[in-house]
N, C-alpha and C positions, 0 to 999 in steps of 0.2 A: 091216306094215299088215294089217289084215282082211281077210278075202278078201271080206266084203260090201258095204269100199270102192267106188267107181266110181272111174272116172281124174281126175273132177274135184274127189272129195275127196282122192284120192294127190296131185293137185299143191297142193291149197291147205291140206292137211298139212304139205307140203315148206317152202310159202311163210312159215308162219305159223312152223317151227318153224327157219327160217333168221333170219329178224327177231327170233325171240325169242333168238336164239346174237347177235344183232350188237349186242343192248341187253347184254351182257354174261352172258347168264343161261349154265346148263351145259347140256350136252350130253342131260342126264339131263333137265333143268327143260323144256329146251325142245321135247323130245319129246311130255314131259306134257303141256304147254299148247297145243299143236299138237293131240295126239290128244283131250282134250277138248273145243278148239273144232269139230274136225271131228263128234264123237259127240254135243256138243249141237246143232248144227245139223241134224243126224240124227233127231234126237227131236224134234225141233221141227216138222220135217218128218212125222213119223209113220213112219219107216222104219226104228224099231228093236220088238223085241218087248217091251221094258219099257225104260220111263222113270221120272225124277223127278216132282213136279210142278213142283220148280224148274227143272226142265231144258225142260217143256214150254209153262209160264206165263210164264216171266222174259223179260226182253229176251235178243235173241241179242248173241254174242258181238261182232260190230261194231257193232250200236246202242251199246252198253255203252262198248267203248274202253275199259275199265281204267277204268273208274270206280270200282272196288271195289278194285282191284291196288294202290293207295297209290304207282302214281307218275303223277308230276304236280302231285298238290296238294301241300299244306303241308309234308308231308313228305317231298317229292324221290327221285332214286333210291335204288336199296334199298342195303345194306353190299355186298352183293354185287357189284353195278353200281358201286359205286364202287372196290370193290378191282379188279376187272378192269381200271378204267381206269389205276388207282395202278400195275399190274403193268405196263402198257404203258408209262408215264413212266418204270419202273424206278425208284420211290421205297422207300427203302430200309426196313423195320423196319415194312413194313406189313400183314406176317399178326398183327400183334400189336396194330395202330389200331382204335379203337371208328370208328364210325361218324361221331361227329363231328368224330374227330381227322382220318380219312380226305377229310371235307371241308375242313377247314385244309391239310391238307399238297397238297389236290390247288387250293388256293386258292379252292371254295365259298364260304367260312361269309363 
């Protein structure tokens, strides 16, 4: 984490990028999405030296909720999210499911 963190962005970094590991995402994915909600909350706030204008105009990160992320609406969670869950039933032949077979086999569609 930056050293220009405070402790209350180290923990709602921690929080945001534990949530985003328990929706199935990786380790890698949910670091990302952690550390950019924390740095746009940052700019948002004026306490980085350069920002977006998307980053300083836009809704913040919890107005938003994934409005933009694509789950939830019509098209449900992501391949990824469903293979994680597919690996946890230990459903068999499923690095090789498209997405809407993964919703069949996990009983979805």
């Amino acid at each position: 984490m930056p050293k220009e963190w405070n402790s209350k962005e180290e923990r709602q970094y921690e929080h945001v990028k534990d949530s985003a590991k328990g929706r199935g995402a990786s380790t890698e994915r949910a670091e990302e999405i952690a550390a950019r909600t924390v740095n746009k909350n940052r700019a948002q706030q004026g306490r980085t030296k350069t920002a977006s204008r998307a980053s300083t105009e836009d809704k913040s990160p919890q107005q938003r909720g994934g409005q933009r992320s694509g789950r939830g609406g019509p098209k449900g969670p992501t391949r990824d999210q469903l293979y994680s869950e597919a690996k946890k039933r230990n459903i068999n032949g499923r690095s090789r499911m498209t997405k809407s077979q993964l919703e069949k086999a996990l009983g979805r569609s």
